[in-house]
N, C-alpha and C positions, 0 to 999 in steps of 0.2 A: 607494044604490050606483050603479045606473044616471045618477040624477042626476050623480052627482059623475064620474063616466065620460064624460056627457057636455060636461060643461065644461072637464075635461080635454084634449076632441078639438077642441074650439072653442076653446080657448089656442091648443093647436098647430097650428090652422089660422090662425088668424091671426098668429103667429109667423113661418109660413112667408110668406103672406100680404106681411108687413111687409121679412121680406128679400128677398122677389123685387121690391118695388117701390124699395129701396135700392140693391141689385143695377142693376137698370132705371136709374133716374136714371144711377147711375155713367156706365154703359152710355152713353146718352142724351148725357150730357155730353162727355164723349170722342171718341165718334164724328163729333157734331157741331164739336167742336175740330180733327177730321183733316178734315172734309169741308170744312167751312169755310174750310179753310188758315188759321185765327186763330194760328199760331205765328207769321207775320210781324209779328205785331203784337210778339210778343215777344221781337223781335231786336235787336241791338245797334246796327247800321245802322239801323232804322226809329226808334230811341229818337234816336238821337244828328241823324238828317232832321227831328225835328217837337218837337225839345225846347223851340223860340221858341214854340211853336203851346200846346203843356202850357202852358209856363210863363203865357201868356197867359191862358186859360182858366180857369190858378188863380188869378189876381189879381181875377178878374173874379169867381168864386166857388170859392172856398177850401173850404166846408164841405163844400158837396154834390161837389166833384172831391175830397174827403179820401174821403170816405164810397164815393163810387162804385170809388177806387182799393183799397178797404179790402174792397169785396166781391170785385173781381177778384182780389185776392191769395190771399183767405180759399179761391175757389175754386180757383183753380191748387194751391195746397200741399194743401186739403183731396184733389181728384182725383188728385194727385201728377202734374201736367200739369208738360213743360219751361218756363221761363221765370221762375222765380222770383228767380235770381239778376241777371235784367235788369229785372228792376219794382223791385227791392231798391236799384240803381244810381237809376234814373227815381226814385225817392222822395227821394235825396238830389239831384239834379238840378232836382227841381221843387220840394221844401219845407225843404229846407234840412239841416241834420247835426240838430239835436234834434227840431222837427219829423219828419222822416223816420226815426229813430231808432225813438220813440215809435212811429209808423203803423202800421211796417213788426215791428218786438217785438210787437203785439197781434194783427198781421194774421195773420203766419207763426206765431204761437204755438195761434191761433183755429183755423187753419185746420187743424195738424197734432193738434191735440186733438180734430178732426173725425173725422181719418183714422183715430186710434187709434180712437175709436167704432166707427166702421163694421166694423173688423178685429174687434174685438170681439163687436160685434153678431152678426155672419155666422160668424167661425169660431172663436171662444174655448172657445161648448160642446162643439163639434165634437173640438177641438183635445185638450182636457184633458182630454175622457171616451173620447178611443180614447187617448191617451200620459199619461194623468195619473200613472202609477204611475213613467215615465221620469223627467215631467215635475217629480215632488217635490220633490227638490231646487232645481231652479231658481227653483220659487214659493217655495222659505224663502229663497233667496238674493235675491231681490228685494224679497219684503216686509222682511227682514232692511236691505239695504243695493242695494236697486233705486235708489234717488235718486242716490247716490254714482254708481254705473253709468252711468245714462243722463246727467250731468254731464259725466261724462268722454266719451261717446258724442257728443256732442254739442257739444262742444269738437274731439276729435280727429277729423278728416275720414278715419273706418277705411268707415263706411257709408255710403252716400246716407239724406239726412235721413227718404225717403219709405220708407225698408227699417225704418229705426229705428221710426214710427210705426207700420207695419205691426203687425211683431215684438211693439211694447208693448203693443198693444191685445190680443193673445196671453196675456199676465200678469197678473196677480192685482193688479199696481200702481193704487192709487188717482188718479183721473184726476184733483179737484184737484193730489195729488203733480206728474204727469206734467206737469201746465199750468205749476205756475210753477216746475219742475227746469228744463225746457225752455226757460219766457223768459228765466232767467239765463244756462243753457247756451250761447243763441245768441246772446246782447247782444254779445258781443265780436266775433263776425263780424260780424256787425248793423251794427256802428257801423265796419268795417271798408271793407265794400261801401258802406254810405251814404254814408261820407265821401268814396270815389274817386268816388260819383256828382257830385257839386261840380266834380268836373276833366272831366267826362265828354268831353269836344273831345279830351282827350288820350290816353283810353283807345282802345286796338285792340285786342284779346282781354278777355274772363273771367278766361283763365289765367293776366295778367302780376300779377292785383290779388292775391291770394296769395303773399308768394315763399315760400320753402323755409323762410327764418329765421323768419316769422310763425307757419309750419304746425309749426315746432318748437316755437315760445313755445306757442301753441295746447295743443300734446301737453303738453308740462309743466302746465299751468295745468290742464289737466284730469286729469292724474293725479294732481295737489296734493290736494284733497282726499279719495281715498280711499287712497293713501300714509301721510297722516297718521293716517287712521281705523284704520290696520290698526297702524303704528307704534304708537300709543296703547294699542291692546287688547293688543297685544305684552307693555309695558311695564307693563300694571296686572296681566297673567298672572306677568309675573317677580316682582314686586312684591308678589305676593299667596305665589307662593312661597316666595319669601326670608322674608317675614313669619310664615310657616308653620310652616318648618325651625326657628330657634332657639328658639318656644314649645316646639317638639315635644321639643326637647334636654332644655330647661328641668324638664319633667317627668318623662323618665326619670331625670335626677342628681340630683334635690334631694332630700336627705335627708331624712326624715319623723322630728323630734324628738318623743317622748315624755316625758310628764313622771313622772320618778318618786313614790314615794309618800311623803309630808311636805313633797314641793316645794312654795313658794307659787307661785299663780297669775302672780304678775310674772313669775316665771322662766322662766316657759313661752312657746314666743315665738307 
């Protein structure tokens, strides 16, 4: 008993252990991004001054500038650092629309399947053992039809993408799930921003590369498929009812023939 007591308290010490030094990092990283001032690195004016200097760089090695652009992203999204939507442009600017497509779909996908961890990590037990009893229904409606959700989440611009992974890692959702709901979710912005990065001489704002009519295509496309999920369960409950009803008739009206005594067996139906 004592034994098992004691490893008990050496779990949860180094559980705690484990969060304060994930905690830490975060921390670390952050601070270092504001003291630094490394957000000029991730402005629109500094991409669009040194875009000849990139594109150089990557001709000269492609690999190792894929790879090192693939860690700074994987960080910015995992931290939920500013700057993601101008390294997303710089990807189509330096590697091209499939290239950069590619990169930037594994990077931003990597990095917020990071974020859900951590959220997870730190505040899921937290979360679901003081509100789990609130919390019920939410976990059946996720495991139920969480993917449908976070598609459309993820399509329609209702949250910042860094709230969404937040949030997820909160749920009961499976993080294969979450990885690749996610990299479909975001492919069509993806290739949205990658592609303006190709014109990038002609970009002045973030805000022009969105207009209103895309952010509407968007909304629809992402409430297409769980529209249709619910439509369908609709139509197989009606369907299952109507199927119901006229057996049910069937058997209270149909008359029970008996057969009298000398009848032969033919006559009996």
């Amino acid at each position: 008993m004592q034994k098992e007591f004691n490893t008990m308290e050496q779990t949860k010490r180094n559980n705690w252990i484990g969060k304060v030094a994930v905690v830490g990092t975060a921390l670390l990283g952050i601070v270092a991004f504001q003291y630094f001032n490394l957000g000029q690195y991730l402005s629109l004016d500094y991409l669009k001054a040194s875009q000849a200097t990139f594109n150089q760089l990557y001709q000269s090695h492609q690999i190792l500038v894929i790879a090192a652009f693939m860690g700074v992203y994987i960080a910015v999204t995992a931290l939920s650092l500013p700057g993601a939507a101008v390294l997303t442009l710089a990807s189509g600017a330096m590697f091209g629309l499939l290239v950069g497509t590619v990169v930037v779909s594994f990077a931003s996908t990597i990095g917020a399947t990071l974020a859900c961890i951590v959220s997870r990590y730190l505040l899921r037990d937290w979360v679901q053992g003081k509100f789990g009893d609130k919390l019920a229904t939410i976990n059946d409606g996720v495991e139920r039809e969480g993917a449908f959700y976070l598609f459309t989440l993820r399509l329609v611009p209702i949250f910042p993408f860094f709230v969404i992974n937040l949030l997820m890692g909160l749920t009961r959702m499976r993080l294969p799930t979450f990885f690749w709901v996610s990299q479909v979710g975001m492919l069509a912005g993806t290739i949205v921003y990658v592609n303006a990065g190709k014109e990038l001489a002609k970009i002045d704002s973030l805000a022009g590369i969105l207009s209103p009519g895309l952010l509407i295509s968007f909304a629809v496309l992402g409430l297409f498929p769980i529209t249709v999920k619910k439509l369908l369960a609709a139509y197989k409950r009606r369907k299952g009812a109507a199927a119901a009803s006229p057996a049910a008739g069937r058997d209270d009206d149909t008359e029970i023939y008996r057969c009298r005594p000398g009848e032969s067996d033919l006559a009996c139906p």
